[in-house]
C-alpha positions, 0 to 999 in steps of 0.5 A: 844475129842472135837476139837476145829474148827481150829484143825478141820479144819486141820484135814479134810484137812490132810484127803482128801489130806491122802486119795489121799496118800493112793491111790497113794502107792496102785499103787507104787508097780505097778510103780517098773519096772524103777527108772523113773516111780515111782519117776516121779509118786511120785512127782505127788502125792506129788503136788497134795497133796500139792495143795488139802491142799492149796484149803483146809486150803485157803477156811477155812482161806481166807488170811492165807499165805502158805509155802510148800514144793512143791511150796514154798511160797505163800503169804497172806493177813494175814502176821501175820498168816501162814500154813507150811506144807509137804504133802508127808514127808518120800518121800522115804519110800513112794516111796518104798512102806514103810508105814511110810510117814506123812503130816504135817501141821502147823499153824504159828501166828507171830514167835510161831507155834499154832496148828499142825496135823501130819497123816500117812494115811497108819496106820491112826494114827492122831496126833494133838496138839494146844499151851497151850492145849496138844498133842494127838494121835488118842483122847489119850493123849500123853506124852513123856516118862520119863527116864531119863539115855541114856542107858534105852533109844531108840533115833530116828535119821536121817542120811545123803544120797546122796547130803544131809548132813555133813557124817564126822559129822554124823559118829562122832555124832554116834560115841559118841552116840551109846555106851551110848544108848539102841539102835537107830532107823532110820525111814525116817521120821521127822515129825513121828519121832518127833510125836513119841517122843511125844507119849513116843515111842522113849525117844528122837531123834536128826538130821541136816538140815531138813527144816520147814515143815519137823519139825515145827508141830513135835517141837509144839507135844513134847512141848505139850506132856511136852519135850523139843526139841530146835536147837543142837547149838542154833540156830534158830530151823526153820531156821538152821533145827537141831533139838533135842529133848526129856524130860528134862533130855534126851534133855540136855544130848543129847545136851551136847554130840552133841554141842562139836562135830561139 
């Protein structure tokens, strides 16, 4: 598949900083003796990911602003173009040793996301979208899948942890959920989840107060890969970080039972 240069140039910056990943996780097991050893080691790696993708994309986009998890925001010269970008998103997993963590970058234009890539270096499963050109998976095409009743359907969600999230709403969304599902998946991980959705893996997924580098390549992926994926209650997606998603018909459904609920 051609690539055009702006996908390219994202790319190889999710590569070298996925390689830096790679490497970081061979020593985590290494690191499970204490608590503190491994997490201060994950923090690390996430910055220095981090600022391998700021060098990277800055030199290829002199100007371009840069809003990351690990350092915020950095403005540019350009104010109408931005990257938003998670080096490490699944922290816990990695910091576990569990394969399934990502970097998602992407790119901004105003108020509308243009391009996205989402890696997982551990399986090396690239996936990349640009708006109006379609979402892929390692060259293969992606589209979400197509039931279109809840109970064929295997839905991706997030839950909340300690110091994050509203548990009485969440037991109650899972209430209402559960029995009208073919099952859930929790994999710690958004931007994969998202990403999955695209791919038809998971026919829909829904979860609260992410932020937006956790989310904003994965809303572009399911757009191009023909879902839908919006804020649960209407809000601005970015901003309020609840986001939901799926096709048409799994998307409204999930809505429909998720909007009475908070």
């Amino acid at each position: 598949m051609l690539q055009s240069a702006l996908i390219n140039v994202m790319v190889k910056a999710a590569r070298r900083a996925g390689r830096s990943l790679a490497r970081d996780l061979g020593e985590i097991e290494h690191l499970q003796v204490s608590l503190k050893g491994p997490a201060d080691f994950v923090s690390k790696a996430d910055k220095r990911a981090e600022q391998m993708l700021f060098e990277d994309l800055t030199k290829a986009r002199p100007g371009y602003g840069f809003y990351g998890e690990e350092f915020g925001r950095r403005e540019g010269t350009d104010k109408s173009h931005t990257w938003i970008v998670d080096p490490l998103d699944g922290t816990t997993n990695f910091l576990h040793g569990i394969p399934q963590f990502a970097i998602s970058i992407a790119l901004q234009r105003e108020d509308t996301i243009i391009a996205a890539v989402i890696y997982n270096p551990a399986n090396d499963e690239l996936y990349t979208a640009e708006r109006g050109k379609g979402a892929f998976m390692n060259d293969q095409r992606l589209r979400v899948a197509g039931r279109r009743q809840l109970h064929d359907c295997v839905i991706a969600c997030g839950l909340p942890h300690i110091g994050r999230g509203n548990f009485t709403l969440a037991l109650k969304e899972m209430a209402v959920l559960q029995p009208k599902v073919a099952g859930f998946r929790r994999f710690g991980a958004a931007s994969l989840d998202l990403a999955q959705v695209a791919s038809g893996r998971f026919d829909g997924y829904w979860e609260r107060n992410l932020s937006a580098w956790d989310i904003a390549a994965g809303v572009l992926m399911i757009r191009e890969a023909g879902g839908t994926v919006s804020e649960i209650d209407g809000g601005d997606l970015l901003t309020t970080g609840n986001v939901v998603c799926g096709n048409e018909y799994v998307h409204n459904e999930l809505i429909r039972l998720l909007r009475p609920l908070k």
